[in-house]
N, C-alpha and C positions, 0 to 999 in steps of 0.2 A: 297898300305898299306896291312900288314894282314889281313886276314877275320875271323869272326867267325862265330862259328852254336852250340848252346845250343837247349836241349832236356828235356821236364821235362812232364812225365804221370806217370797218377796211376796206370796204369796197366807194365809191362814189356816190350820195345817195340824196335824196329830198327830204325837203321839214316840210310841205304844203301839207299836209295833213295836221300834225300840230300847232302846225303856225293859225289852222283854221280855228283848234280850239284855244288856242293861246289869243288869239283878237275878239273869241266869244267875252273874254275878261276886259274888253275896253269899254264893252256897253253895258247896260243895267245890269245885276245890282251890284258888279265890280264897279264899273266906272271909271276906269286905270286910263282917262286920257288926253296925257299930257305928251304923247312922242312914242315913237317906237323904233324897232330899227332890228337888219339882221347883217350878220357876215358869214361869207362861204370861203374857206381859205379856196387861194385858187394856186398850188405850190406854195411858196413862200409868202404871198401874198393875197390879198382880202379883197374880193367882193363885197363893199359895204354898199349897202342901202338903210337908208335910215329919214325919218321927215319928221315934222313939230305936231300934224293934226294925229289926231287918233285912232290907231290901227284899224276898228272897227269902221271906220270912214274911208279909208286911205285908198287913195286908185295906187300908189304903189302898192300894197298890202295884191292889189288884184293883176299888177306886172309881176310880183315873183310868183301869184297862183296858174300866171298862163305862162310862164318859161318854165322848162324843165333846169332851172338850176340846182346842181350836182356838187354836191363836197364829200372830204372827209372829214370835214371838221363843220360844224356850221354853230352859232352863237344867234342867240335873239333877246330882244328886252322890251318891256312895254313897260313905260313912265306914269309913276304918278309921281307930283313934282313934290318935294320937300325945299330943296333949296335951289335957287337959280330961275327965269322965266322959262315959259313953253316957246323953246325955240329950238331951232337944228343943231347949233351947238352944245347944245345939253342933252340932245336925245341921244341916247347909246344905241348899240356898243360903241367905244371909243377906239382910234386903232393910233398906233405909234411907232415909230421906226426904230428896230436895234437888232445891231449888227448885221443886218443887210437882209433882215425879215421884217415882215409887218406883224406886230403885237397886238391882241385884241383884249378888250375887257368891258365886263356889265355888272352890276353891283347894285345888289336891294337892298335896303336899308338905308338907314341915317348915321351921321358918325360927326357930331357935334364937336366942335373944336380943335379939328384936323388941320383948320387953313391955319391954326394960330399955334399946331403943336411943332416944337424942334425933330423932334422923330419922323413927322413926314413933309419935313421942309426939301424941298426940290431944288436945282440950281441948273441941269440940262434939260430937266422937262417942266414945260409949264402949259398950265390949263389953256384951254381957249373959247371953256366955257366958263360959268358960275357953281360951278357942282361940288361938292362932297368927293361922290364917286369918281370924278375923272379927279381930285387929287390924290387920293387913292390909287388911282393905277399908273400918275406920273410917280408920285415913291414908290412903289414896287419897282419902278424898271430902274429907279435909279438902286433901289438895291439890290435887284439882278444883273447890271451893266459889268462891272467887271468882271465876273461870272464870263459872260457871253464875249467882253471882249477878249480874255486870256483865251476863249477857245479856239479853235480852227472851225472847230463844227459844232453839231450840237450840244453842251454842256452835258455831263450825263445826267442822267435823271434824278439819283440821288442828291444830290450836285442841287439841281432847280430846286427839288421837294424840299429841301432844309433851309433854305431861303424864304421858299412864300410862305414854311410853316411859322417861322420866325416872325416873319412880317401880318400874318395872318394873328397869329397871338397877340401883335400889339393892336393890331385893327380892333379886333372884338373887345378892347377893353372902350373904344371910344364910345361904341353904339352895336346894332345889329347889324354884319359885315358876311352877307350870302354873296358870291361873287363866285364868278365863269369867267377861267382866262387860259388864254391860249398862244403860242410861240410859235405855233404850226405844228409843230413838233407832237403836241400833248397837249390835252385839254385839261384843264383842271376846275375843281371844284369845291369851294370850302362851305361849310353848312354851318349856320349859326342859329338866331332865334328870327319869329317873324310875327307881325302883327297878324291873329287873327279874325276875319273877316266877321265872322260869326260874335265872339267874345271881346275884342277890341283889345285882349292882354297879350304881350308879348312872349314869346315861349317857342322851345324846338316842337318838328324839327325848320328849320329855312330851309330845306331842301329835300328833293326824292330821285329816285332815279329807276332806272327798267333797262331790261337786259334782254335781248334776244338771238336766237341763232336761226340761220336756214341754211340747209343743205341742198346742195345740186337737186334739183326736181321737184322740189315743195315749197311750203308757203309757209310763211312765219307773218301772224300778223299780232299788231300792237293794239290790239283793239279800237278803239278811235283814235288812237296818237298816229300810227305809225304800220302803211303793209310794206314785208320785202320778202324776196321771193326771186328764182330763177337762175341763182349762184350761191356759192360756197359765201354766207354772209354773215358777220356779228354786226351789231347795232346796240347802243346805249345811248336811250336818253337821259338829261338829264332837267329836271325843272321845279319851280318854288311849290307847285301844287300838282298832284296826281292829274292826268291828263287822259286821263282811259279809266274804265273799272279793273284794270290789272292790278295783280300783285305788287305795286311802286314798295322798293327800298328805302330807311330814311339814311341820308348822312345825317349822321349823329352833332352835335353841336360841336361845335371844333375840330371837326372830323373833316380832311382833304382824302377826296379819291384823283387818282389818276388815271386817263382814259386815254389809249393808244388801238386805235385804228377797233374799236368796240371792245376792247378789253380793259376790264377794272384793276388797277392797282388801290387796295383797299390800307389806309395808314390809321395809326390808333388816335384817339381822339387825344386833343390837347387843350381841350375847355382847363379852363381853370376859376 
């Protein structure tokens, strides 16, 4: 299956440490490669980098390990393909324009019969690749767009959350529906089921996550994922499989966290 790794602090920070062990998954005995790609909100809008060959391969993969590129939000995906060819327009994350932000999203799993169902038929947004996923995140924005456009500003939170959890409950009835999306605003995160690699069975959780703090004068490190250090810092990652020997949290199956500048908003699971 894909993987993912979501990023969310208050302060400005780097994924080159994760993103290392996240392309360790593109070569033997993962093998995840079909495309990869990351975004760094930059304000309102995304720094996307993304390409068709395979992370483990990729000289972009070794332009973001020699810039110091800095977010507060940062999103990443590595492809194994289900549906659609190995090409750039199918390698996520995918971004999209509403209400005068840029929109991101990445999604593991498969979700069979989305391009044929009336629930996530689209009519302002459409693919411009062959994926599942990317129609997947054109219906959500079309079910968050009046939302966003009645607002001035940002929609409040509760506001967003009762939307994608709505939209999130009918994804998971198609297939496995683990997906990282983000408004700029908040990152979010819904946890379903995922192929494992080991057992070949499907099964929670689709998602982990790790939490850390540093204070002025010390060091907070992530053990292989993630060091920060040297200011007042919170930092949560989030990804499809532990990325460190830390203590990783599961999202529970149907369970959305919301993650604002490294802090969790935890919501109750809505598996059914």
């Amino acid at each position: 299956m894909c993987e993912l790794l979501g990023l969310s602090s208050n302060l400005p920070s780097t994924l080159t440490l994760s993103l290392r062990k996240l392309a360790e998954h593109g070569g033997p005995p993962f093998s995840i490669r079909d495309g990869w790609g990351v975004g760094f909100y930059e304000g309102s809008d995304v720094r996307l980098i993304k390409d068709s060959a395979a992370v483990d391969d990729s000289e972009w993969l070794r332009f973001v390990d020699g810039h110091d590129l800095r977010s507060h939000i940062i999103v990443s995906h590595i492809r194994k393909a289900t549906m659609g060819e190995r090409s750039y327009a199918n390698a996520q994350p995918f971004i999209r324009e509403l209400a005068g932000r840029t929109h991101l999203f990445a999604h593991n799993g498969w979700l069979p019969g989305i391009m044929e169902s009336v629930a996530f038929r689209t009519s302002r947004y459409r693919r411009i690749g062959e994926t599942d996923s990317e129609q997947a995140f054109c219906a959500l924005l079309e079910r968050l767009r009046d939302a966003w456009d009645r607002a001035r500003e940002v929609p409040p939170l509760d506001v967003r959350l009762a939307i994608i959890s709505t939209y999130a409950a009918a994804l998971r009835q198609l297939g496995p529906a683990n997906f990282l999306y983000s408004d700029g605003d908040t990152l979010f995160a819904h946890g379903d089921r995922r192929k494992n690699a080991v057992t070949g069975k499907v099964s929670p959780p689709g998602l982990v996550f790790l939490r850390r703090e540093c204070v002025q004068g010390t060091q907070a490190d992530l053990g292989q994922a993630l060091s920060i250090g040297g200011a007042n810092q919170a930092v949560t990652l989030v990804a499809s499989t532990p990325l460190s020997n830390d203590a990783w949290e599961i999202v529970a199956e149907g369970e959305i966290i919301a993650l604002s500048k490294g802090e969790v908003v935890r919501l109750p699971s809505t598996s059914t």
